[in-house]
FILUMMAR-827470 format. One record per residue (C-alpha): residue number from 0; chain; residue in one letter; x, y, z. Coordinates in Angstrom, 1 decimal. Each point is the difference from the previous one (the first is absolute). Example, Ala and Ser with C-alpha at 12.3 -4.5 7.8 and 13.67 -1.06 7.14 Angstrom:
<nodes>
NODE num cadena residuo   east  north     up
NODE   0      A       a   12.3   -4.5    7.8
NODE   1      A       s    1.4    3.4   -0.7
</nodes>
This chain:
<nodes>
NODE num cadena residuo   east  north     up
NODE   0      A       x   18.8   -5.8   19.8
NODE   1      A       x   -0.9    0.1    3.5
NODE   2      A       x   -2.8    2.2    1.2
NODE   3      A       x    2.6    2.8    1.5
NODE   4      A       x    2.1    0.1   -3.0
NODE   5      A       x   -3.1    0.5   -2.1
NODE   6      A       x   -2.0    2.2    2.3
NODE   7      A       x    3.7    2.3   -0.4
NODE   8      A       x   -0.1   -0.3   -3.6
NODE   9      A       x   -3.9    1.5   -0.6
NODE  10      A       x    0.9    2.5    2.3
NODE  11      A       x    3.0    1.4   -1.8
NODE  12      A       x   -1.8   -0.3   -3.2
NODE  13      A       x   -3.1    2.0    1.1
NODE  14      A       x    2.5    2.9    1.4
NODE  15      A       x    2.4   -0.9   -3.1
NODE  16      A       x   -4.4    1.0   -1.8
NODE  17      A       x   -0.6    2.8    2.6
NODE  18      A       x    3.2    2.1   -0.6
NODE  19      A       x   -0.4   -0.1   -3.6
NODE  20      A       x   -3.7    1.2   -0.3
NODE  21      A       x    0.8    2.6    2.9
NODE  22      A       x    2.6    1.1   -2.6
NODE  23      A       x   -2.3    2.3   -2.3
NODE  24      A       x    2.9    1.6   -1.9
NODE  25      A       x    0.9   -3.4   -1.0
NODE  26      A       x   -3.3   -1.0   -1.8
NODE  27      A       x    0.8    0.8   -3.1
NODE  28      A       x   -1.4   -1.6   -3.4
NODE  29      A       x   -2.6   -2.3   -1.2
NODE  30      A       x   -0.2   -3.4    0.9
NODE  31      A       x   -1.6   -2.0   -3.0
NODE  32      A       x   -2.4   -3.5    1.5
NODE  33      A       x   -2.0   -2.6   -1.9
NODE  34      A       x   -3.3    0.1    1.6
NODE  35      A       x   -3.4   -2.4   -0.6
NODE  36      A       x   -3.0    2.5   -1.4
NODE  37      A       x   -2.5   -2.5    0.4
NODE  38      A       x    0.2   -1.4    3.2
NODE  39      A       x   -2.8    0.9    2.6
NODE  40      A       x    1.7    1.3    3.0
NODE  41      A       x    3.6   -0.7   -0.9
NODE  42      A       x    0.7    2.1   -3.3
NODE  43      A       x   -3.1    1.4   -1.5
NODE  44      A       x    0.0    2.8   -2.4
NODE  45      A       x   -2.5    2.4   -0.4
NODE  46      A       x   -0.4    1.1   -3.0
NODE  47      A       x   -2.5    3.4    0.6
NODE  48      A       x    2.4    1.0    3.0
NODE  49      A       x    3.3   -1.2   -1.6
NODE  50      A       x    1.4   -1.5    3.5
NODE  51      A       x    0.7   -3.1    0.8
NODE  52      A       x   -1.0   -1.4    3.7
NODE  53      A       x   -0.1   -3.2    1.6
NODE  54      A       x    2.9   -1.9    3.1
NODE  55      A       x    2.8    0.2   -3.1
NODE  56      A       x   -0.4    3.2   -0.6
NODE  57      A       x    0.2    1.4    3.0
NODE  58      A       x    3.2   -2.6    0.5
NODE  59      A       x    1.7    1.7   -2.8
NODE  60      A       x   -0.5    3.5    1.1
NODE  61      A       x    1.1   -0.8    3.4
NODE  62      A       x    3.4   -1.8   -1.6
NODE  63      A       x    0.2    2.5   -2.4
NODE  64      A       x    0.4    2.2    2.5
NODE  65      A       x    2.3   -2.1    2.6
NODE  66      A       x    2.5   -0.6   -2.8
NODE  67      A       x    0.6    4.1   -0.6
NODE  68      A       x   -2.1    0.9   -3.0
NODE  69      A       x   -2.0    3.0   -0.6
NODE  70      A       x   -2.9   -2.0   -1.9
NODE  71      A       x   -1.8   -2.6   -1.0
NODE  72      A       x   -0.6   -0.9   -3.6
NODE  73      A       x   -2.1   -3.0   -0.3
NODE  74      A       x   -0.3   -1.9   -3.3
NODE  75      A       x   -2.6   -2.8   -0.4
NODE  76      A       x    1.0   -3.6   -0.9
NODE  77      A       x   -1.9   -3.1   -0.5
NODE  78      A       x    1.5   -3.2    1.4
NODE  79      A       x    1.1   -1.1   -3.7
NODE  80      A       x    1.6    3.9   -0.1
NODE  81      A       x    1.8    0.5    3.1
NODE  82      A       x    3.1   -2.4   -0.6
NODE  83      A       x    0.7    2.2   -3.4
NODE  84      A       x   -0.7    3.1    1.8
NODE  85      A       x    3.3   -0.5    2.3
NODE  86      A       x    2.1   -1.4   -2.5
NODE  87      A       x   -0.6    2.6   -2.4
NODE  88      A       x    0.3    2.6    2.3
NODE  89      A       x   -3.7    1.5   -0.1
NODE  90      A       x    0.1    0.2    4.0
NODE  91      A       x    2.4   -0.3    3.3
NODE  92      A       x   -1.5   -2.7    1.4
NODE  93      A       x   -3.6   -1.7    0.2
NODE  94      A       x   -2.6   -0.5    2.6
NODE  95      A       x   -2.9   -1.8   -1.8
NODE  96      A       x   -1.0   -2.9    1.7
NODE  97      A       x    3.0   -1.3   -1.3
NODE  98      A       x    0.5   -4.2    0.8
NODE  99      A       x    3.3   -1.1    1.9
NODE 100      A       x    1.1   -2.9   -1.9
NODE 101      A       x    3.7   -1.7   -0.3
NODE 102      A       x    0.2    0.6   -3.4
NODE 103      A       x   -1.0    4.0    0.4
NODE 104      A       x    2.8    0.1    2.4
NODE 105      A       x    2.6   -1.2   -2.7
NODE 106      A       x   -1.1    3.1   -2.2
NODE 107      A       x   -0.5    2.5    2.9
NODE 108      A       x    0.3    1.8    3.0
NODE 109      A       x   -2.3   -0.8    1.8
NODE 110      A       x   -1.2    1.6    4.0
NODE 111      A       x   -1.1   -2.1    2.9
NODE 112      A       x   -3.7   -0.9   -0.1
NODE 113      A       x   -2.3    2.8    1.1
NODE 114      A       x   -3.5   -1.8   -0.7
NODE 115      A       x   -0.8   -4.1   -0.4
NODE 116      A       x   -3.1   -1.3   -1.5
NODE 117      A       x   -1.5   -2.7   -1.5
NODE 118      A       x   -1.4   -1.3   -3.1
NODE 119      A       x   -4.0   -0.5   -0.4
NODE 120      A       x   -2.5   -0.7   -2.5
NODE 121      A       x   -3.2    2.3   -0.4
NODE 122      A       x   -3.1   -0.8   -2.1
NODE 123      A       x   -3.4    1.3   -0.8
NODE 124      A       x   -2.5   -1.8    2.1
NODE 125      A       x   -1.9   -0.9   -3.4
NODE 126      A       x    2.4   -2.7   -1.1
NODE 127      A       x   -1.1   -2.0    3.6
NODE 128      A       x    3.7   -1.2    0.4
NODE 129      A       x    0.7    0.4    3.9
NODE 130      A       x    3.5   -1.4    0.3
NODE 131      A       x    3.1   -1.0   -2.0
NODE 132      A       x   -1.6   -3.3   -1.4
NODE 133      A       x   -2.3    1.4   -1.8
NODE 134      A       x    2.5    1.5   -2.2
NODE 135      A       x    1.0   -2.9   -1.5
NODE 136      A       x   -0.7    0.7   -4.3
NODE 137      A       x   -0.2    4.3    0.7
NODE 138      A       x    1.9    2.6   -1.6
NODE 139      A       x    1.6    2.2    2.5
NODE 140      A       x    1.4    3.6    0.1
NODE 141      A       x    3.2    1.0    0.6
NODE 142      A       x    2.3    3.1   -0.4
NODE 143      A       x    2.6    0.0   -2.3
NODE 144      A       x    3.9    0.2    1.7
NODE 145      A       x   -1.4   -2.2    3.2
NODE 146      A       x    1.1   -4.0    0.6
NODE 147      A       x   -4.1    0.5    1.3
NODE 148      A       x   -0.9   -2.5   -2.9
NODE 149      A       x    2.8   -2.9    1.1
NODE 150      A       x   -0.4    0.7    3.6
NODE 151      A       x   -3.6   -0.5   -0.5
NODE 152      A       x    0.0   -3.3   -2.2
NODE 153      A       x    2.8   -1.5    2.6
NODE 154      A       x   -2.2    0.2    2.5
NODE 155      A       x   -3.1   -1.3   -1.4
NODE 156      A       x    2.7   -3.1   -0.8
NODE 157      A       x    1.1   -0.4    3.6
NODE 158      A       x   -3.6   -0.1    1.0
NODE 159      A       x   -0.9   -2.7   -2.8
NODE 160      A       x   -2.7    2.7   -2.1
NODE 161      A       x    2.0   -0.2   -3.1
NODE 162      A       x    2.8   -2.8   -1.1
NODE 163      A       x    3.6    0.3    0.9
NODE 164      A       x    2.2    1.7   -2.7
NODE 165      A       x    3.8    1.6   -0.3
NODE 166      A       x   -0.1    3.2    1.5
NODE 167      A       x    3.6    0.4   -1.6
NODE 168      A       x   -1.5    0.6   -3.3
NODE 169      A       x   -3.0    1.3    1.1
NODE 170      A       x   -1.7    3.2   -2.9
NODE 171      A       x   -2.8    1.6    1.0
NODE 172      A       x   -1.5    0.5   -3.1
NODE 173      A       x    0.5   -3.5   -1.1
NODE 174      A       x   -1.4   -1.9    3.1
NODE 175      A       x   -2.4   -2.2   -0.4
NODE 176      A       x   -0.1   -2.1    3.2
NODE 177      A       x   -3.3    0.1    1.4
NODE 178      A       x   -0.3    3.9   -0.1
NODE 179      A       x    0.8    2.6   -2.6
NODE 180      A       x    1.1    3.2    0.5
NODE 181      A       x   -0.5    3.4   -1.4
NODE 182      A       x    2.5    3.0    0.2
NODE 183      A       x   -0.8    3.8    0.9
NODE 184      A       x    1.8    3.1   -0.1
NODE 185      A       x   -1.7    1.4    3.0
NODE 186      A       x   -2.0   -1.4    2.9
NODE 187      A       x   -3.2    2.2   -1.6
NODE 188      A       x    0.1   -2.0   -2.7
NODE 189      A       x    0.3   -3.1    1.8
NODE 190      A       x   -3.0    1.2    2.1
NODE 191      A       x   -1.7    0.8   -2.9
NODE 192      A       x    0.1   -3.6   -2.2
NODE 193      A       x   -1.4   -1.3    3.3
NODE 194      A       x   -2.8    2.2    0.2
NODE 195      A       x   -0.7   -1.2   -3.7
NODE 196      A       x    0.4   -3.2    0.1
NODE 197      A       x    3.3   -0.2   -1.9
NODE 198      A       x    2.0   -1.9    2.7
NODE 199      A       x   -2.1   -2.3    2.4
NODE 200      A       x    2.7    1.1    3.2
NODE 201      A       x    2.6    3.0    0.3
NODE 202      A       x    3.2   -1.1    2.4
NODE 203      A       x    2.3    2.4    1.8
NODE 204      A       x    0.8    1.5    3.5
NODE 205      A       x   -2.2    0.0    2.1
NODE 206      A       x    0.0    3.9    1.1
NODE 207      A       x   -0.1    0.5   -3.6
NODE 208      A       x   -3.1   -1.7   -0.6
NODE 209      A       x   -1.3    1.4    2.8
NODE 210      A       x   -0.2    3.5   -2.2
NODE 211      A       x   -2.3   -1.4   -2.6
NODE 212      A       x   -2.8   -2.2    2.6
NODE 213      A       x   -3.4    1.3   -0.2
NODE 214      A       x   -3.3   -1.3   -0.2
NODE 215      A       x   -0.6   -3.1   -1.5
NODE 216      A       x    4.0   -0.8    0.4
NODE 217      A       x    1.7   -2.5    2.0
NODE 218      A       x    3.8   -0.4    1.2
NODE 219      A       x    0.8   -4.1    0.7
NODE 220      A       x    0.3   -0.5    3.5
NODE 221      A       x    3.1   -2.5   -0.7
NODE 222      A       x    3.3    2.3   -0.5
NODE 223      A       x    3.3   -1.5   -1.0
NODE 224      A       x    3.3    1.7   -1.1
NODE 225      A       x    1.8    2.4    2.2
NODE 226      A       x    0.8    3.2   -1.7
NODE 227      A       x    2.8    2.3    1.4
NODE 228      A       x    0.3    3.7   -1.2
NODE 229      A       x    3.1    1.9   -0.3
NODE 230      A       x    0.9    3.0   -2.2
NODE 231      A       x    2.8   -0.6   -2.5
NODE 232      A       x    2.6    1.8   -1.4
NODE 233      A       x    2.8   -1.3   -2.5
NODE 234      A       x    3.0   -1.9    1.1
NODE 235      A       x    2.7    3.0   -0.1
NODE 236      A       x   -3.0    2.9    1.0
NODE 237      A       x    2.2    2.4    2.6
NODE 238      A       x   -3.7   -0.2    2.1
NODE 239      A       x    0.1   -4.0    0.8
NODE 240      A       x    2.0    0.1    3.4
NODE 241      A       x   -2.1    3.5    0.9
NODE 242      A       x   -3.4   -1.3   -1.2
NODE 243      A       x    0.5   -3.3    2.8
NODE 244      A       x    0.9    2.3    2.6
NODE 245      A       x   -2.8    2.2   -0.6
NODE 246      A       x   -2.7   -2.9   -0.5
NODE 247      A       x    1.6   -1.6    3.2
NODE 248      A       x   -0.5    3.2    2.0
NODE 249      A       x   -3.6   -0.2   -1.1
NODE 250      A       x   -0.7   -3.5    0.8
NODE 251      A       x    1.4    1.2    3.2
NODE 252      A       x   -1.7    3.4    1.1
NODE 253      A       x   -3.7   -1.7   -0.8
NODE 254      A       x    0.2    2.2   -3.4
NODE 255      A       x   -1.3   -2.6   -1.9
NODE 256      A       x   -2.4   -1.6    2.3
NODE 257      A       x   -1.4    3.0    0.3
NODE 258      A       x   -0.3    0.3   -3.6
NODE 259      A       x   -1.8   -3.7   -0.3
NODE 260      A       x   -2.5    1.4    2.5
NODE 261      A       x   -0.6    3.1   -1.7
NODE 262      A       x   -0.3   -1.8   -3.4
NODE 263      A       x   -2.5   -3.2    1.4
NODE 264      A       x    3.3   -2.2   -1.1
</nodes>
C-alpha cells in the first residue's frame, strides 16, 4: 500500500473513531476485556484501591470508549487463562500482553500491533551468571500459556549454549536439553521462586521484567525474540473490523506513543 493510500486509510479510520465517541447517545453497554493484574505498568491491579492502571489499561478505556460503549469491565487473566477467557465467552476481547503468533491468528481475531518487545533473561546477582552461557544446567521460570520456554531454549540452540533438538515436539515441562523449566501462574510467582532460589533465571519480555528489578537484580543485556502485542477478539466477534480501525487511528494520532511515554514502556 503506498504511503497516500495508507495515510487516507488512518485518516478515515480515526474520523470513522472520532464520530463514534463524539456520539454519546450511542455509548451504550459494557464492554467485557481480558486484562494482565500483575504486570507493572501495563495491567496491574490494586487490590486496596480495586483499580487497575498501567499503558493497557488506559488502552482499553480509550477503545472502550472509541468503539461506543458506556463502560469498561475489566476481568483479569493469566497468560495460560486468557485463550479460554475468549472462547468461552468470559470477555469481548483481550489486551494482556497478549503474543502475536501464526498459530493465535488461526484461532483469532486478532488487531494490528500496538506495542513490540523483546524477550530477556533476569537473575539475582547472587548466582554470578552475567550472560546467557552461564545458563547452561539452570532451571528457568516461565509463565504458563507463553511459547517463552521454546523461544528461549531455541535460542540458546542457535547460539550453541545447549544442544540442537526438534522444536516440533518441543514440551516444556519435559525439556531436558541443557536447561529445565519451571511454570507459573503469574509473573509474582515467577518473581518470587527467583527471589528463593527456586529457579536459577526467570525469562519473559523484557518491559515485563522490568516491573520486578530491584536491588540485587539483574536483566541480561543480550535480548532475543521480538514480541508483538495486539488485542484479540474471536474469529466471528462483530468488534474485529471496528477494533483495527480504532487501534489504527491510535497508532496514528500519537495515542499510543503517548501512552509508552506515560507508562516508561
Amino acid at each position: 500500500m503506498g504511503f497516500v493510500k495508507r495515510g487516507t486509510v488512518l485518516a478515515l479510520a480515526f474520523l470513522t473513531v472520532l464520530s463514534l465517541s463524539a456520539c454519546g447517545e450511542r455509548r451504550t453497554g459494557t464492554l467485557k476485556i481480558g486484562v494482565k493484574a500483575d504486570v507493572a505498568n501495563f495491567g496491574l491491579y490494586d487490590e486496596e484501591s480495586g483499580r487497575y492502571s498501567g499503558m493497557e489499561i488506559d488502552l482499553a478505556e480509550q477503545l472502550c470508549e472509541d468503539l461506543g460503549y458506556a463502560q469498561a469491565e475489566f476481568v483479569s487473566v493469566t497468560s495460560a487463562e486468557r485463550e479460554a477467557a475468549l472462547d468461552e465467552g468470559k470477555v469481548d476481547m483481550v489486551i494482556a500482553t497478549f503474543t502475536i503468533t501464526d498459530e493465535r491468528r488461526e484461532k483469532y481475531h486478532i488487531s494490528p500491533v500496538y506495542y513490540t518487545d523483546s524477550m530477556a533473561v533476569m537473575v539475582e546477582d547472587s548466582s554470578l551468571i552475567t550472560d546467557m552461557a552461564g545458563l547452561t544446567d539452570c532451571r528457568v521460570g516461565v509463565m504458563k500459556g507463553t511459547s517463552h520456554a521454546r523461544l528461549f531454549a531455541e535460542y540458546l540452540a542457535e547460539r550453541g549454549i545447549i544442544p540442537a533438538f526438534d522444536s516440533g515436539s518441543f514440551e516444556t515441562a519435559a525439556f531436558d536439553g541443557g536447561v529445565t523449566f519451571v511454570e507459573y501462574d503469574s509473573y509474582r510467582e515467577a518473581s518470587d521462586a527467583l527471589e528463593y532460589g527456586d529457579v536459577d533465571a526467570f525469562t519473559a519480555d523484557w518491559s515485563i521484567l522490568s516491573g520486578f528489578r530491584g536491588a540485587g537484580r539483574t536483566i541480561l543485556e543480550e535480548t532475543f525474540s521480538a514480541q508483538e502485542y495486539g488485542v484479540y477478539t474471536t474469529k466471528n466477534s462483530s468488534l474485529a473490523d471496528r477494533l483495527d480501525e480504532a487501534v489504527e487511528a491510535r497508532l496514528a494520532d500519537g495515542t499510543i506513543d503517548r501512552l509508552k511515554l506515560k507508562w516508561g514502556n
